[in-house]
Backbone as XML, in Angstrom:
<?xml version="1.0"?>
<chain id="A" units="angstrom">
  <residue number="1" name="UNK">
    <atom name="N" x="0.006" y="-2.821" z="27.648"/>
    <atom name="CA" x="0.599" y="-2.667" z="26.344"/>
    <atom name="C" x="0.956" y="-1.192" z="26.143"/>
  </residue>
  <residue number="2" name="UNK">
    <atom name="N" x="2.122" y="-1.159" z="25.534"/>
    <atom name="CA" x="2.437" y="0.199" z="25.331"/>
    <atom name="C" x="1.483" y="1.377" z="24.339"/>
  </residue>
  <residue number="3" name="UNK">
    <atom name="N" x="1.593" y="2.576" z="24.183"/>
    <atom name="CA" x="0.868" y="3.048" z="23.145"/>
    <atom name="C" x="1.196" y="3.297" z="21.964"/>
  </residue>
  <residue number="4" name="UNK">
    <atom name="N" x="2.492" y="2.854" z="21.767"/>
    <atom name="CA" x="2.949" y="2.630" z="20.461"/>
    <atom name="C" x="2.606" y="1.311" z="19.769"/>
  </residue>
  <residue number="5" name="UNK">
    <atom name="N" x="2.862" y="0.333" z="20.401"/>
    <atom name="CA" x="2.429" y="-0.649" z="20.210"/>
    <atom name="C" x="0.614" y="-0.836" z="19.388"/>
  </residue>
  <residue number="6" name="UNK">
    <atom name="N" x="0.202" y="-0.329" z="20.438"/>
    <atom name="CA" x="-1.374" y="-0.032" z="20.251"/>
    <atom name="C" x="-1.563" y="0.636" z="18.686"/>
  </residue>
  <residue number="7" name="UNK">
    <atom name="N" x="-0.906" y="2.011" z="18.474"/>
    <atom name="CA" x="-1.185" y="2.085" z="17.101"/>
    <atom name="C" x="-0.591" y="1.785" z="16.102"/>
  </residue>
  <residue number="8" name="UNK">
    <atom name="N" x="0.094" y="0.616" z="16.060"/>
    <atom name="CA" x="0.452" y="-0.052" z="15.402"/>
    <atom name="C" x="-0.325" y="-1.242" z="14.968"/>
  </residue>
  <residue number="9" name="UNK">
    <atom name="N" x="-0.490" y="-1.724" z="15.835"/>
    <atom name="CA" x="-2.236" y="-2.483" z="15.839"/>
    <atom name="C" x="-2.862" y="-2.658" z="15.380"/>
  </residue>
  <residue number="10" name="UNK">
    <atom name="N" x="-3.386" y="-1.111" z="15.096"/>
    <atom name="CA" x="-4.294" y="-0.188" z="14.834"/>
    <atom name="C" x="-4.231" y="0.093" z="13.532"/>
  </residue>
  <residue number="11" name="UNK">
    <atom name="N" x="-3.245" y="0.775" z="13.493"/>
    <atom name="CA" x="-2.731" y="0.888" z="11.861"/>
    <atom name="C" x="-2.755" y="-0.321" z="10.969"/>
  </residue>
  <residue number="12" name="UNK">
    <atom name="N" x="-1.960" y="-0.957" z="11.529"/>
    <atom name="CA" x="-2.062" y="-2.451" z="10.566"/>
    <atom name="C" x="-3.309" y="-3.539" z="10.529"/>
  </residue>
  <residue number="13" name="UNK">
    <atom name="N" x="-4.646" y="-2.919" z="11.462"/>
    <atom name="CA" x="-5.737" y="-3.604" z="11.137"/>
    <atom name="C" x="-6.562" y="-2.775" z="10.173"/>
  </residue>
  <residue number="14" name="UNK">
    <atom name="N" x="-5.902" y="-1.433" z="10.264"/>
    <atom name="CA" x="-7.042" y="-0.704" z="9.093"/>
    <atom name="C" x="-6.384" y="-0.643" z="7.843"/>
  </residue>
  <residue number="15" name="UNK">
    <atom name="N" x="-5.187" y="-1.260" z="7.729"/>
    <atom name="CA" x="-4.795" y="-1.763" z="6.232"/>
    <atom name="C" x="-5.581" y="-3.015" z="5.820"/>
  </residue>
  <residue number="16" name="UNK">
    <atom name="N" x="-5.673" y="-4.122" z="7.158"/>
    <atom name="CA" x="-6.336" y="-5.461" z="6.585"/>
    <atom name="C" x="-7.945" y="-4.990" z="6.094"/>
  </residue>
  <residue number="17" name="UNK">
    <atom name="N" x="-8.719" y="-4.039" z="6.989"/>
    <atom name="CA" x="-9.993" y="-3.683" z="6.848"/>
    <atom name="C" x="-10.066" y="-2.955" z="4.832"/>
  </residue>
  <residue number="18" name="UNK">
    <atom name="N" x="-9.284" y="-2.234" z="5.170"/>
    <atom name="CA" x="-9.245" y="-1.369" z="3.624"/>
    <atom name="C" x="-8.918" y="-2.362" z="2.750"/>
  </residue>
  <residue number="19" name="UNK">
    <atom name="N" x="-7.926" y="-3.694" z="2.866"/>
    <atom name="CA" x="-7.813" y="-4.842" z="1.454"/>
    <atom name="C" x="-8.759" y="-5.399" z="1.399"/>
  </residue>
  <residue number="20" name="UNK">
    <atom name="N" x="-9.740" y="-5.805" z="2.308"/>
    <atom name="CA" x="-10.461" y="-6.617" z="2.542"/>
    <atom name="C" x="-11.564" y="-6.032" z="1.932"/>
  </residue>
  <residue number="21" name="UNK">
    <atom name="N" x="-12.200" y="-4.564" z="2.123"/>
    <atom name="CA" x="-13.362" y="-4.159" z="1.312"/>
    <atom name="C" x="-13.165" y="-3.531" z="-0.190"/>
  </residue>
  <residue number="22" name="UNK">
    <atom name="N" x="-11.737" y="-3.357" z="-0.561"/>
    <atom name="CA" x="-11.285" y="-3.295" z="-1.781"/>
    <atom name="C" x="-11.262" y="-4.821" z="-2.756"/>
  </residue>
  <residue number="23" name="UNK">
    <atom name="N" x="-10.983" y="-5.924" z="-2.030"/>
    <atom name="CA" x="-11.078" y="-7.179" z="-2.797"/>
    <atom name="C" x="-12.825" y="-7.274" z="-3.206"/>
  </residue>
  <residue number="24" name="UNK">
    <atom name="N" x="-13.381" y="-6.775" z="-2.293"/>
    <atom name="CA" x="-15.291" y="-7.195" z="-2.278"/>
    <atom name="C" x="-15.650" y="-6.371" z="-3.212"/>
  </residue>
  <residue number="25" name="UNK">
    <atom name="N" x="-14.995" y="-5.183" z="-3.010"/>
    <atom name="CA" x="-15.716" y="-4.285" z="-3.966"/>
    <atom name="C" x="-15.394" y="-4.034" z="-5.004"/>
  </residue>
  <residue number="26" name="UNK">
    <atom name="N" x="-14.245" y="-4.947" z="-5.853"/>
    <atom name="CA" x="-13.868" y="-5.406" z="-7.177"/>
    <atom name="C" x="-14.826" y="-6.119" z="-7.957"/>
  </residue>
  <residue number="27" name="UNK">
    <atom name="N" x="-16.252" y="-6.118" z="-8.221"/>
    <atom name="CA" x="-16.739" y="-6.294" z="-9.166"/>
    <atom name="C" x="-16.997" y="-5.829" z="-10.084"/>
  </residue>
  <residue number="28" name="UNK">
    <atom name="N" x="-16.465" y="-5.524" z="-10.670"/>
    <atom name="CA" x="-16.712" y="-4.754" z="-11.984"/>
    <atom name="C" x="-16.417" y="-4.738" z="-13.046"/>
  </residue>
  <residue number="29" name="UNK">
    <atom name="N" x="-16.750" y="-5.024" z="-14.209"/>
    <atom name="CA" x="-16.430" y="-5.856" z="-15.289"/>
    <atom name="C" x="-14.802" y="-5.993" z="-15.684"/>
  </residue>
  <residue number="30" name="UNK">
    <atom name="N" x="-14.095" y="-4.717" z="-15.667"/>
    <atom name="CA" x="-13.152" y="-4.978" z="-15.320"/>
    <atom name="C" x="-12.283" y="-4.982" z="-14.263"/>
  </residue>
  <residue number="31" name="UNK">
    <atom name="N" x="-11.593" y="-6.803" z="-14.476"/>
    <atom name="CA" x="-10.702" y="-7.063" z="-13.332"/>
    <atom name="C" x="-9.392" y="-5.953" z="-12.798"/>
  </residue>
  <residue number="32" name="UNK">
    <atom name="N" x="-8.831" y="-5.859" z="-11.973"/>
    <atom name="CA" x="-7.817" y="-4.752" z="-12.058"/>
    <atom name="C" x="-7.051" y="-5.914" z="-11.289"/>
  </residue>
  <residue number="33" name="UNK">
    <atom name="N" x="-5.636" y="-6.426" z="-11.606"/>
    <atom name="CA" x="-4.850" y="-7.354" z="-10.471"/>
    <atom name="C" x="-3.637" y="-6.384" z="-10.051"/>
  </residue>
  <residue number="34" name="UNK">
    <atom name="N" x="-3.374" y="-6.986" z="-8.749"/>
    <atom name="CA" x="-2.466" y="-6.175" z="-7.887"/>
    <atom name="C" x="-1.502" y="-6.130" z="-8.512"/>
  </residue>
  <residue number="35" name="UNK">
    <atom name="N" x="-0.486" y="-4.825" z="-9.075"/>
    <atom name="CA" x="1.071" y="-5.483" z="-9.967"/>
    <atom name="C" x="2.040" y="-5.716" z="-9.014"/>
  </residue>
  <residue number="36" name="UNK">
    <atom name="N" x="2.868" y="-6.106" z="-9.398"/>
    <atom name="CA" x="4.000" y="-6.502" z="-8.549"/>
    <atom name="C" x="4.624" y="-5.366" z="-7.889"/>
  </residue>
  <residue number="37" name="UNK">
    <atom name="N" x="4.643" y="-3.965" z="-8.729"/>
    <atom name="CA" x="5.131" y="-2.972" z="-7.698"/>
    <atom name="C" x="3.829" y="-2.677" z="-6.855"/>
  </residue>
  <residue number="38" name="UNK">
    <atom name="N" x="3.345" y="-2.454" z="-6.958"/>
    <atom name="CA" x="2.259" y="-2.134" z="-5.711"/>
    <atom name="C" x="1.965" y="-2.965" z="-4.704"/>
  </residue>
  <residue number="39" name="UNK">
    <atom name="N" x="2.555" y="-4.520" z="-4.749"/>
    <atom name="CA" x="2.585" y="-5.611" z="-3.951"/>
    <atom name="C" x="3.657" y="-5.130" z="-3.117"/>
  </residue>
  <residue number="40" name="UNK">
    <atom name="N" x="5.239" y="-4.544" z="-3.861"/>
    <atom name="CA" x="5.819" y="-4.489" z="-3.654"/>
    <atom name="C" x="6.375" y="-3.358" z="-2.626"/>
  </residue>
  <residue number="41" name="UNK">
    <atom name="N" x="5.226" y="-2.300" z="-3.081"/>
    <atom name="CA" x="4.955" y="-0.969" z="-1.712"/>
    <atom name="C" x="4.080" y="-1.031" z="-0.830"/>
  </residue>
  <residue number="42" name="UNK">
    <atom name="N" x="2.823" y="-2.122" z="-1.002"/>
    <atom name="CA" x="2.475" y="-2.805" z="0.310"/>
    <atom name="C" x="3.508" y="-2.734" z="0.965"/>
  </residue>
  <residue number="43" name="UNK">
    <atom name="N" x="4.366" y="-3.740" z="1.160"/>
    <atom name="CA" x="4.909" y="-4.323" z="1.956"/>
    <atom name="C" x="6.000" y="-3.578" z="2.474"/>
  </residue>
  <residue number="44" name="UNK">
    <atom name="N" x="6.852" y="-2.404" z="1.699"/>
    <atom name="CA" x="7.197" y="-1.467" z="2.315"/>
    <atom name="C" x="6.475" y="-0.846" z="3.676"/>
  </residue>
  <residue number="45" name="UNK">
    <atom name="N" x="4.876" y="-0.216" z="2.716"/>
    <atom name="CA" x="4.458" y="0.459" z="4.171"/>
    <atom name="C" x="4.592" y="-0.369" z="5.326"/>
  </residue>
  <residue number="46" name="UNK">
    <atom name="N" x="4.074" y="-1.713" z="5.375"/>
    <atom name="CA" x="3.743" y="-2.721" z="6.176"/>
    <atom name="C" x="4.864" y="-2.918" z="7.223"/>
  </residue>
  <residue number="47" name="UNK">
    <atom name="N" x="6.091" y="-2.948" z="6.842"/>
    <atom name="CA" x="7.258" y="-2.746" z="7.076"/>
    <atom name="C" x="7.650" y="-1.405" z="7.729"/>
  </residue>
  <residue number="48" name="UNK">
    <atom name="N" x="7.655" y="-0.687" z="7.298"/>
    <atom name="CA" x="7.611" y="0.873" z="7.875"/>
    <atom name="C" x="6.748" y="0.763" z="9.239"/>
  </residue>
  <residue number="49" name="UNK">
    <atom name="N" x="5.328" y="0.042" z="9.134"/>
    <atom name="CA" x="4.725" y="0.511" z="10.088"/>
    <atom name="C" x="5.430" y="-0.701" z="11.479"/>
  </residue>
  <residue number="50" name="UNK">
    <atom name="N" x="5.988" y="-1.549" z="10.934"/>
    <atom name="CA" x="6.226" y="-2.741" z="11.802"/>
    <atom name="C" x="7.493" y="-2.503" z="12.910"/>
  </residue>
  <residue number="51" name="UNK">
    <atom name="N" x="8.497" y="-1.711" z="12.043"/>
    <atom name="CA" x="9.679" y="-1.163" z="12.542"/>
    <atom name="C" x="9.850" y="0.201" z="12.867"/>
  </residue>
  <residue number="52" name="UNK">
    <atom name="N" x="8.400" y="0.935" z="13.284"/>
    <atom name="CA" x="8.397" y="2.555" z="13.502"/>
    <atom name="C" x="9.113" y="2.386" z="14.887"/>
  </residue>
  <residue number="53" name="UNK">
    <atom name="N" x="9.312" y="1.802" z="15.584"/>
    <atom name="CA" x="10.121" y="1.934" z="16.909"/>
    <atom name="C" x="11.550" y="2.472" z="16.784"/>
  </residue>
  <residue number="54" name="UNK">
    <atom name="N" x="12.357" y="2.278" z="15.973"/>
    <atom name="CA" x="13.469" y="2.996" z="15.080"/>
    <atom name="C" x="12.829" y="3.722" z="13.901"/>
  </residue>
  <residue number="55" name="UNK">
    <atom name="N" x="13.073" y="5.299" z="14.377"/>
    <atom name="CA" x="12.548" y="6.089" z="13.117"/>
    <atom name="C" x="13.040" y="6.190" z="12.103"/>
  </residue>
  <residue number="56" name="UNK">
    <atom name="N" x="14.039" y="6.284" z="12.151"/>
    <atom name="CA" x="14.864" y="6.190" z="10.854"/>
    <atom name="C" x="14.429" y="5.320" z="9.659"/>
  </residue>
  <residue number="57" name="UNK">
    <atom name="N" x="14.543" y="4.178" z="10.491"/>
    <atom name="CA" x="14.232" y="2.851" z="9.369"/>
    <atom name="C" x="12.789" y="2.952" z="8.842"/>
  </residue>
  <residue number="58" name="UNK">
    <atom name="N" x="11.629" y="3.010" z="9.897"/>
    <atom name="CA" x="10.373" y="3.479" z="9.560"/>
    <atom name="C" x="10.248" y="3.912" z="9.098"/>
  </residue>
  <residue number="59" name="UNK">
    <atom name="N" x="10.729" y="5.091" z="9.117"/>
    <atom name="CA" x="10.182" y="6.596" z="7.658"/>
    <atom name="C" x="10.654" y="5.941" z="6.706"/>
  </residue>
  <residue number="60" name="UNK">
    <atom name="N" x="11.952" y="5.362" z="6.394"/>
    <atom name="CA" x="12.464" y="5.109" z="5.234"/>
    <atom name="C" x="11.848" y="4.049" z="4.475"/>
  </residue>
  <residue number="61" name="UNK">
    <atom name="N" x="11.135" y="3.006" z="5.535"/>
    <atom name="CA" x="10.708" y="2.284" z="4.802"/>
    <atom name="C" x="9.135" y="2.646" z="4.272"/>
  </residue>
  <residue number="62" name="UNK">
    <atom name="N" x="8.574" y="3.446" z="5.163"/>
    <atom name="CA" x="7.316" y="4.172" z="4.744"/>
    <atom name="C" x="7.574" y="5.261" z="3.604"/>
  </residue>
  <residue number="63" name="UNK">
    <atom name="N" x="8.836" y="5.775" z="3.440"/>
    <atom name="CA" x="8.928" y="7.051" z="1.929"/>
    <atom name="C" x="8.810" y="5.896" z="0.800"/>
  </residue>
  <residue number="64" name="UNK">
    <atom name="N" x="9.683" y="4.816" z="1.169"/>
    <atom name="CA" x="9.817" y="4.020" z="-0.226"/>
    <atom name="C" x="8.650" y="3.151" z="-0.512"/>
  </residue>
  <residue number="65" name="UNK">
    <atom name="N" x="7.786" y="3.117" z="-0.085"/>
    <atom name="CA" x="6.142" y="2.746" z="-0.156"/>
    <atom name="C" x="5.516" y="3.541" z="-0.976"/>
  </residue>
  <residue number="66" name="UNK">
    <atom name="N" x="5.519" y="4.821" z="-0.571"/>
    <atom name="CA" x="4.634" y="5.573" z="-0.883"/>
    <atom name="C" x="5.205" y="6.266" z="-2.485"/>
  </residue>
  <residue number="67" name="UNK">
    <atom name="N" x="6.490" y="6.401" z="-2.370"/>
    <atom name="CA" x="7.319" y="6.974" z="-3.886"/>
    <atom name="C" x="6.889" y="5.458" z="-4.910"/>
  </residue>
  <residue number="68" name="UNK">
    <atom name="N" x="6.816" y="4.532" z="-4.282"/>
    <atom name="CA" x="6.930" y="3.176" z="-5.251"/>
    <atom name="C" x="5.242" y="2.879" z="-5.960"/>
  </residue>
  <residue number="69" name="UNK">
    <atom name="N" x="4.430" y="3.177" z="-4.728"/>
    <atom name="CA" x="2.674" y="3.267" z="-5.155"/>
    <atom name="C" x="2.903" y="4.608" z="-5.793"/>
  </residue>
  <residue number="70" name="UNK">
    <atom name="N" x="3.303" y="5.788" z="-5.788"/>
    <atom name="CA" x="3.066" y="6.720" z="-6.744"/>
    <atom name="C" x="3.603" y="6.471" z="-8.100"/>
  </residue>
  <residue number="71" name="UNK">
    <atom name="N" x="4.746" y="5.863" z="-8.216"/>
    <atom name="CA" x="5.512" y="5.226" z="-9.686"/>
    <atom name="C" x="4.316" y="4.642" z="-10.406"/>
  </residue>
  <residue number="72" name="UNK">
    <atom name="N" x="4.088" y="3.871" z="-9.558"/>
    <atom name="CA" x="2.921" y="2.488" z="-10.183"/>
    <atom name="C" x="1.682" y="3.162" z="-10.225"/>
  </residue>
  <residue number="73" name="UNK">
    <atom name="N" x="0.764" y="4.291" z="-10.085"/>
    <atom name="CA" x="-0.305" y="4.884" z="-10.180"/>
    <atom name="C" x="0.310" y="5.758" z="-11.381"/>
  </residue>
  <residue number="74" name="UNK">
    <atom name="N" x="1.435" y="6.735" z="-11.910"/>
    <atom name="CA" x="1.539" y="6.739" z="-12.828"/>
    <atom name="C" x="1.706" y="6.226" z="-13.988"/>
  </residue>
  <residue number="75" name="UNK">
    <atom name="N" x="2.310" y="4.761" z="-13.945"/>
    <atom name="CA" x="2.634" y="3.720" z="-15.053"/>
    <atom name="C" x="1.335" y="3.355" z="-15.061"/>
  </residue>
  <residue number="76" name="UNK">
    <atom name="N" x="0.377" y="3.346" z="-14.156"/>
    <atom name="CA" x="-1.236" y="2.565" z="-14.917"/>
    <atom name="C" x="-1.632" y="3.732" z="-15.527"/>
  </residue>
  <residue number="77" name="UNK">
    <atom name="N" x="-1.510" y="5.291" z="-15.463"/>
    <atom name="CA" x="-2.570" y="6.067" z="-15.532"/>
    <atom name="C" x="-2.207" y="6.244" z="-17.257"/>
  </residue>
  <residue number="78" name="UNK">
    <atom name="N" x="-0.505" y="5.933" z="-17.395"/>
    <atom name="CA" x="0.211" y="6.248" z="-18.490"/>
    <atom name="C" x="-0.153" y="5.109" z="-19.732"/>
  </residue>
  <residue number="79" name="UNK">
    <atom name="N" x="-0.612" y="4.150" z="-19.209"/>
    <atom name="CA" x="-1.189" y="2.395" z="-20.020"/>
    <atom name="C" x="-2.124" y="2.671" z="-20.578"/>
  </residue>
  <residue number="80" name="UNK">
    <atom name="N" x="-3.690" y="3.228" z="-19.006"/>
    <atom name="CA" x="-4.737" y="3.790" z="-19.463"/>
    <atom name="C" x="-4.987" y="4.489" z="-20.424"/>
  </residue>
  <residue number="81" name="UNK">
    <atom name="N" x="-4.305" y="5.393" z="-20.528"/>
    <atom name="CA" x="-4.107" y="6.355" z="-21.629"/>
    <atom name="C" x="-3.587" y="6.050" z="-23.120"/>
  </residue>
  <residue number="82" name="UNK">
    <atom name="N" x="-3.086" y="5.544" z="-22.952"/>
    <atom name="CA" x="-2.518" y="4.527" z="-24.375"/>
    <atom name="C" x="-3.165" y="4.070" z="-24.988"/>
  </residue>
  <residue number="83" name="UNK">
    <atom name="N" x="-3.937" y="3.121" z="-24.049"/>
    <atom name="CA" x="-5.208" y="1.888" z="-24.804"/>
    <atom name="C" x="-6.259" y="2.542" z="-24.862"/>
  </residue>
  <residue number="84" name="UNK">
    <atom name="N" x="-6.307" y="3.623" z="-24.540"/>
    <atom name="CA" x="-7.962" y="4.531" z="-25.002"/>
    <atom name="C" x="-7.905" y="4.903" z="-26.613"/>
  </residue>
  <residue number="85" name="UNK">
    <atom name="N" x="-6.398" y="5.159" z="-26.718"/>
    <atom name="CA" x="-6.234" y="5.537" z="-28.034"/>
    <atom name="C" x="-6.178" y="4.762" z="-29.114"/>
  </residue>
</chain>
């Protein structure tokens, strides 16, 4: 197997490892559910990491992941803040 291949693998099993102990370790009185943009930059990165064999497309699809989870970490932080008040 190639070594690109390999960390790709790699990469995309330590995304399943990190959802997987983030779903477990959601107990806490309050629920938090995934929103649709952050579903929605999953799957960017996921994508990014799937098609890194063409860089171009990879990065691009890995910038628009990461700009789309930063949108959506400000729109919760901006909610949070609201309903405190």
């Amino acid at each position: 197997m190639e070594t690109s291949k390999i960390y790709i693998a790699i990469s995309i099993l330590a995304l399943v490892l990190i959802g997987i102990v983030l779903f477990f370790k959601q107990k806490s009185t309050t629920k938090k559910i995934i929103t649709p943009l952050t579903g929605l930059a999953y799957f960017f990165v996921l994508a990014g990491i799937l098609f890194g064999d063409e860089r171009l497309i990879g990065y691009s699809l890995l910038g628009i992941g990461v700009v789309l989870s930063i949108i959506d970490l400000i729109r919760n932080k901006r909610l949070e803040n609201r309903a405190k008040k």
